[in-house]
N, C-alpha and C positions, 0 to 999 in steps of 0.2 A: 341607975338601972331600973329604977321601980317605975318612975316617969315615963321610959320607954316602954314597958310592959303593959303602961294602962293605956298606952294610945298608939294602939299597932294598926296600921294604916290598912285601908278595907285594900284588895289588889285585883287585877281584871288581867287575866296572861289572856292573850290572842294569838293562835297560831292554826294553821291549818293542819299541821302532824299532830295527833293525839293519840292514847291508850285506846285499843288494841293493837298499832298497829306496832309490830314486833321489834322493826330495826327502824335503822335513820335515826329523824330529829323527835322521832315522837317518844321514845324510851326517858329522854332529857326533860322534855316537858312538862310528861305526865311526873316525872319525878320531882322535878321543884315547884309541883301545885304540891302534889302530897306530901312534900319536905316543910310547906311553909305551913300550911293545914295542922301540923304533927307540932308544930310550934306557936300555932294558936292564933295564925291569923286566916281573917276571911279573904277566901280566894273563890273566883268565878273562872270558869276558863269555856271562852267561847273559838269552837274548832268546827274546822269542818267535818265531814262522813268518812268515817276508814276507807282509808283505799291502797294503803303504799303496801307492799310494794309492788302486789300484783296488780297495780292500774285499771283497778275496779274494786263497786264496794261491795265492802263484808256484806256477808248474808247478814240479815235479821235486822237492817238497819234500814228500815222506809220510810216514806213522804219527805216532806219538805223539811221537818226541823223536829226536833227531838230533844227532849232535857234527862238529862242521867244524873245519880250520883255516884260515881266511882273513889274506894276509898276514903267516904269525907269529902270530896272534891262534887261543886255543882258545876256541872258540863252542860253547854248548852251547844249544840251540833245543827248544822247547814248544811244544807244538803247543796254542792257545788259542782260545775260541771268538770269533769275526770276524763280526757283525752284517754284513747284505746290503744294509741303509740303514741309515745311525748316526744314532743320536738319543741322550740323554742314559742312556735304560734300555739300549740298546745296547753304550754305553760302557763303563757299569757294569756288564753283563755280561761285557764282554772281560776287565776290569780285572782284576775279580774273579776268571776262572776263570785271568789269568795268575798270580796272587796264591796260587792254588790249586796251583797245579805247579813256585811257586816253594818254597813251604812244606818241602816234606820235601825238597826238589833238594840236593846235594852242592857245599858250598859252597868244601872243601877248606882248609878254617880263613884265609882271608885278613885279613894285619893291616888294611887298609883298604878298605871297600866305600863305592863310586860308586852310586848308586841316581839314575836317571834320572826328572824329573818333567816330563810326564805318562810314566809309569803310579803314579797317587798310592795306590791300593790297594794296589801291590806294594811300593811305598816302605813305608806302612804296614806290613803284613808281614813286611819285613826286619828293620826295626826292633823287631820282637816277636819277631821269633825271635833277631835276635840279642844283646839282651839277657839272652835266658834260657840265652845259651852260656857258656862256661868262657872266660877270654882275652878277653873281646867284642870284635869288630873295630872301630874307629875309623867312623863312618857320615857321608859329607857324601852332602847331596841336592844334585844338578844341574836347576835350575830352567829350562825351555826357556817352559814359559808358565803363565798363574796361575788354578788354577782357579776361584777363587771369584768374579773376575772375571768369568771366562770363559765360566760359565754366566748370568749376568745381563745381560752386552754381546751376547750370541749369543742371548738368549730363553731358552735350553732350560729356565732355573729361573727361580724368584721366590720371595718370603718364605720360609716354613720349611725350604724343601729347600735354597732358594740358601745358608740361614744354616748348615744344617746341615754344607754343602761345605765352606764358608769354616772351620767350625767345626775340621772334621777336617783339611784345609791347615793352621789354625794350630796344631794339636798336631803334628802329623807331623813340620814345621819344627821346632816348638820341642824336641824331642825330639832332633834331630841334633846330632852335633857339629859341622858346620857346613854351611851353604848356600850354592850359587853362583848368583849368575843372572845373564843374558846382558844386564841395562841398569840403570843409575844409577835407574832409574823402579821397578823392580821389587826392586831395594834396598829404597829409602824405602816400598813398598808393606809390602812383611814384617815391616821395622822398628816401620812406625805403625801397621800396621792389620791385621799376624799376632802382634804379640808376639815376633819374631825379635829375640835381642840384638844388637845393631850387632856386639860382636868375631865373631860365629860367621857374622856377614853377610858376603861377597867378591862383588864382581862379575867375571866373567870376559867377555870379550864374544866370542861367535862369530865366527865366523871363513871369509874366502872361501874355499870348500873344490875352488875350478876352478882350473884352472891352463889360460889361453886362449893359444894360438900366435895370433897376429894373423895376420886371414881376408886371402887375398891376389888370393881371386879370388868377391869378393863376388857380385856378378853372376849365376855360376854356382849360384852356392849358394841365391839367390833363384829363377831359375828350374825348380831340381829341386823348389823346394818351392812352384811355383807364383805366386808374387807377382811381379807386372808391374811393372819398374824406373819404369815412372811413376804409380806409386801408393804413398801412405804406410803401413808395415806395422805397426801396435799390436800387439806381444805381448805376451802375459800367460801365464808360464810355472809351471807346478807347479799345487797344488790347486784343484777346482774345486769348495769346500764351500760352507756355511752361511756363516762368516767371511767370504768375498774376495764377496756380493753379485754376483757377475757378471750379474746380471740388468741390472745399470746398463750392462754393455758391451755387451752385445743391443739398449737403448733406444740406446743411441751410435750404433752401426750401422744403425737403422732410420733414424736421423735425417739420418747420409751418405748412406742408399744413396737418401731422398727426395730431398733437394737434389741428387743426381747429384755428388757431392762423392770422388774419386779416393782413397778411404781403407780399407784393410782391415783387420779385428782379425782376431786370429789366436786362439787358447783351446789353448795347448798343454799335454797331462796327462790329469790323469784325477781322479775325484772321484767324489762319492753324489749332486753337483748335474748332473752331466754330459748326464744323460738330459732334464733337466727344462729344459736351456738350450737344448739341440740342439732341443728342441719347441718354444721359445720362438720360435727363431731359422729357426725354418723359412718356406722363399723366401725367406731375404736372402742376396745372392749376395756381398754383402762381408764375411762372418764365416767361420772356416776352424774345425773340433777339429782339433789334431793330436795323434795317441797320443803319449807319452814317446821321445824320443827316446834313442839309446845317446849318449853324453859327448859322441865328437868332434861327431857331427850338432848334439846341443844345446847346446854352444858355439858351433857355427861357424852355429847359428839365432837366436840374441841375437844376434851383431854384425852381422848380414847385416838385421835388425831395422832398423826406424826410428826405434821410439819401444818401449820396456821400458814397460810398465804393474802400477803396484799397485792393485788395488780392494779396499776394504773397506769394511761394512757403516757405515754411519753410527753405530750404539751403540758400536761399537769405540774407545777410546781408551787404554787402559793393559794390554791383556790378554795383548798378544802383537807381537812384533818378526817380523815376514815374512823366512824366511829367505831366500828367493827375492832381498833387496836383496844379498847378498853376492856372489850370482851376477854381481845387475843392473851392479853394481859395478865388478868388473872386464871388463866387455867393452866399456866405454867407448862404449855409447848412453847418451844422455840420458832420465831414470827419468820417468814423469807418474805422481802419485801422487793417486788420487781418495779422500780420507781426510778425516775428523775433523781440522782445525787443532789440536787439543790433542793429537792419539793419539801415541803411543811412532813410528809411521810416518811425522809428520810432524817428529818432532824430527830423525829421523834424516836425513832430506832437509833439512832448513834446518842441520843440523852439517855433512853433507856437501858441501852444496853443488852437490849431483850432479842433482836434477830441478825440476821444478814441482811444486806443489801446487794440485787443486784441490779443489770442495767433493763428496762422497760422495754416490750414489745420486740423480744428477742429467746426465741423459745429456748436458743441453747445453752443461755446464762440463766437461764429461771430451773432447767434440766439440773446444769450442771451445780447449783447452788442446792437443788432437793439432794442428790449424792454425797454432795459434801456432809450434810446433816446427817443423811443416812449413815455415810460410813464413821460419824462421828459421835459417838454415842454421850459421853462426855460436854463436848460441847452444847452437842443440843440442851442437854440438862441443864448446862449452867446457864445458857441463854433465857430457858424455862424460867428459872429460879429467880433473875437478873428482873424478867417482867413482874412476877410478882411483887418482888422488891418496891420498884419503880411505882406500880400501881397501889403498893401500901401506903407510901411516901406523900403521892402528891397526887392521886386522883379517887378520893373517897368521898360520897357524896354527902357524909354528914360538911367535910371540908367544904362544898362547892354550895352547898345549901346556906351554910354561912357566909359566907363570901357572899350571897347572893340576897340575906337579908341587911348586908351590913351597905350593900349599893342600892338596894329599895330606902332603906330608912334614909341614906343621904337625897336620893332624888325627891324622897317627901320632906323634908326638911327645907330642899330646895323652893318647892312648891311653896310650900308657908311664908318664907323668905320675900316672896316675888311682890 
């Protein structure tokens, strides 16, 4: 053990989600620079300019490139181009121009580089440049979701362009010394259907990245945000895109506010859908947007909650784990998840034990699933109770931090080997 302690491997994470930006992939990131920092190794993490999820960047963040230290963590930020509405050529423009200023960036010779996917262009690019270095660094890819997938379950591709996705996913992968990704599903996905070999394959599973004080004075906390203690509050917290379909929770609310049904959804966040739902949802006076809240507010907005909602699109079945359940998890509401029965979202609710499930882009099963919980006061609890469990058990990020220095020390070990 001491041998490992004197020669902890310098590491370089590359992704384009970073700290500040509140949800998605960047809460994960920023957390295992400052997990592995906390344990004593040197980390760099070069990212692009906050943008998610309102698809423009933060204030206070100008020019071309900027060096921060956040927490211990040296941050080096590029500024990349940020599509106004994302679509797939959007993407691909981001990807690319972060892929573009990752190219000549100063990498400082790290024995191990993290390369975060998505951004799979800049993954690409790391991998090309630093094979053609002296020393090459050791490369695992961090797999948060799968694009080839991803453009087929979401529309944006079909035939040639989708094959083409998949095509460059499975060289990218195959090209690393190893891959981690966040579910048993998306293992056996790279294994059978990218060509990843099972030893370079790991799964690591994300991780509840809140740490909630238990709300003591709920009441209040509902009244500042408006919701009338006798009415049932659906939130759905984080992005408002293409994926999560929120068009089904606008037909849910039309359908309470017709029967005169004591029920409010709530849409807190932000998104490229945001605009297009607030039009959808105009005159119903039971639908609420709330901007992004700061941490304590958006904890102490989950538990004050009645019912935590997942929506996603009905094609959705393997492409992506909502990070939002990690959240959902420990605040101990009970989850309603309007999903695909096969999707990666409904395993994780029938492992966990934590919500219901009902069927996707069907306003009157996602209605009648809120009533159930309403009129079920009991169950809801235990469902609450069930998440937390689940979330103590198996997704704690001192857990996922380890796991995570225990696949860096192998892939540098690898390196030395070579």
């Amino acid at each position: 053990m001491g041998a490992i302690e004197m020669a902890k491997p310098s590491i370089a994470i590359l992704g384009i989600n970073y700290s500040p930006e509140p949800t998605g992939i960047a809460p994960y990131t920023s957390g295992l620079a400052s997990g592995l920092v906390g344990k004593g190794y040197q980390v760099r993490v070069l990212t692009g300019y906050p943008h998610y999820p309102s698809w423009s960047v933060h204030p206070g963040y100008p020019g071309r490139s900027m060096a921060e230290n956040l927490g211990g963590v040296d941050v080096m930020r590029y500024r990349h181009y940020v599509p106004s509405r994302t679509s797939s050529l959007g993407r691909i423009l981001m990807e690319a121009s972060f892929a573009a200023r990752l190219l000549p960036a100063r990498l400082e010779r790290p024995d191990v580089i993290v390369s975060v996917s998505p951004a799979l262009l800049a993954t690409a690019a790391a991998l090309a440049r630093a094979r053609s270095t002296r020393g090459r660094p050791a490369i695992g890819v961090w797999v948060q979701d799968l694009y080839g997938l991803g453009v087929v379950e979401t529309g944006t591709m079909s035939g040639r362009p989708a094959a083409a996705t998949s095509a460059l996913e499975s060289r990218v992968l195959r090209q690393a010394d190893g891959v981690a990704v966040i579910h048993e599903r998306f293992r056996n996905h790279i294994i059978h259907k990218l060509g990843v070999s099972p030893s370079r394959a790991t799964v690591i599973r994300n991780w509840s990245h809140v740490a909630m004080d238990p709300l003591d004075d709920k009441a209040s906390v509902r009244e500042a945000l408006g919701w009338k203690s006798n009415e049932t509050v659906v939130l759905h917290a984080g992005n408002m895109g293409a994926k999560q379909g929120l068009e089904n929770v606008v037909g849910a609310a039309r359908l309470a506010e017709t029967r005169g049904l004591p029920v409010k959804f709530v849409l807190l966040g932000d998104g490229n859908q945001r605009a297009n739902l607030e039009r959808l949802s105009a005159g119903l006076s039971n639908i609420d947007f709330v901007e992004p809240l700061p941490d304590s507010q958006f904890f102490a907005a989950l538990q004050a909650a009645d019912v935590l909602l997942v929506n996603e699109r009905a094609s959705l079945s393997e492409m992506a784990v909502p990070s939002k359940l990690t959240s959902y998890f420990a605040s101990g509401r009970p989850v309603l998840a309007a999903t695909d029965a096969k999707s990666v979202t409904a395993g994780e609710i029938e492992s966990s034990e934590a919500g219901l499930l009902v069927e996707p882009e069907n306003p009157q099963s996602l209605l009648s699933g809120v009533i159930k919980l309403s009129e079920n006061p009991d169950l809801a609890a235990r469902l609450g109770v069930a998440g937390q469990k689940f979330r103590a058990e198996n997704l704690t990020m001192d857990k996922a931090v380890d796991d995570f220095e225990d696949w860096i020390l192998r892939l540098n070990r690898g390196r030395k080997s070579r």
